[in-house]
C-alpha positions, 0 to 999 in steps of 0.5 A: 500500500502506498503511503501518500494517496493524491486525488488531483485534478487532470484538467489542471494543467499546473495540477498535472504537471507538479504530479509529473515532477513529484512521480518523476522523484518518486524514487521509493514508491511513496507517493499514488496519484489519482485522477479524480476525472477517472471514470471509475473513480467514484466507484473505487474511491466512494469515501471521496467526495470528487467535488470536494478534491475538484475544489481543494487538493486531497490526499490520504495516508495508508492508514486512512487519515485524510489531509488537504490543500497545502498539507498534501503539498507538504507532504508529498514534497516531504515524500520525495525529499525536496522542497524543504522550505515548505514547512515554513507554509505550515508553520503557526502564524503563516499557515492561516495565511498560506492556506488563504492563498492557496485556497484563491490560487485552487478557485483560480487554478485555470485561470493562473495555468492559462497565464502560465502555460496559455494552456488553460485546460488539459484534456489529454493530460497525463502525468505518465507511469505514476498515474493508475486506478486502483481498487483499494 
């Protein structure tokens, strides 16, 4: 069982392409990523509310405990072994704050790839061999 479950957006552009640099890092299997567009998913995922991770990032740790947002961020970074400095978004004090930006960033996430990428929507996206279906 993998330790860190990501439910990600595959229509997001930047979603696709930090699940892409994560699983390229993923030397020790740590990480899953799924799309929450699957057409399965809600079959094989039922405790995933798939509205709820379209507007908020989520993940789920093998023993079940579910985190969210910026906590998946952090976590999946952790599970790689890079991007240290993230801890400073969780710290007290500064996680209130970066947890409402990324809250603006999540409601404007297509907007902001399309000024990044000028790709404001995937819809053949794939983040490669890290992307699979699983039955749990």
């Amino acid at each position: 069982m993998y330790p860190l479950t990501i439910f990600y957006d595959s229509k997001c552009p930047l979603c696709v392409a930090e699940m892409r640099q994560l699983g390229d890092l993923d030397s020790y299997r740590r990480l899953m990523m799924v799309d929450i567009h699957e057409p399965e998913f809600d079959r094989v995922y039922p405790d995933i509310d798939r509205q709820a991770a379209d507007r908020i990032l989520h993940a789920r740790f093998s023993d079940g405990v579910l985190i969210f947002g910026l906590d998946v961020t952090y976590q999946a970074w952790q599970a790689v072994g890079k991007k240290p400095w993230l801890a400073i978004l969780r710290m007290r004090g500064i996680r209130f704050f970066a947890d409402i930006a990324y809250r603006a960033f999540a409601r404007h996430r297509y907007t902001i790839s399309f000024l990044l990428t000028g790709q404001r929507r995937c819809e053949t996206c794939s983040i490669g061999k890290s992307s699979q279906m699983r039955s749990e």
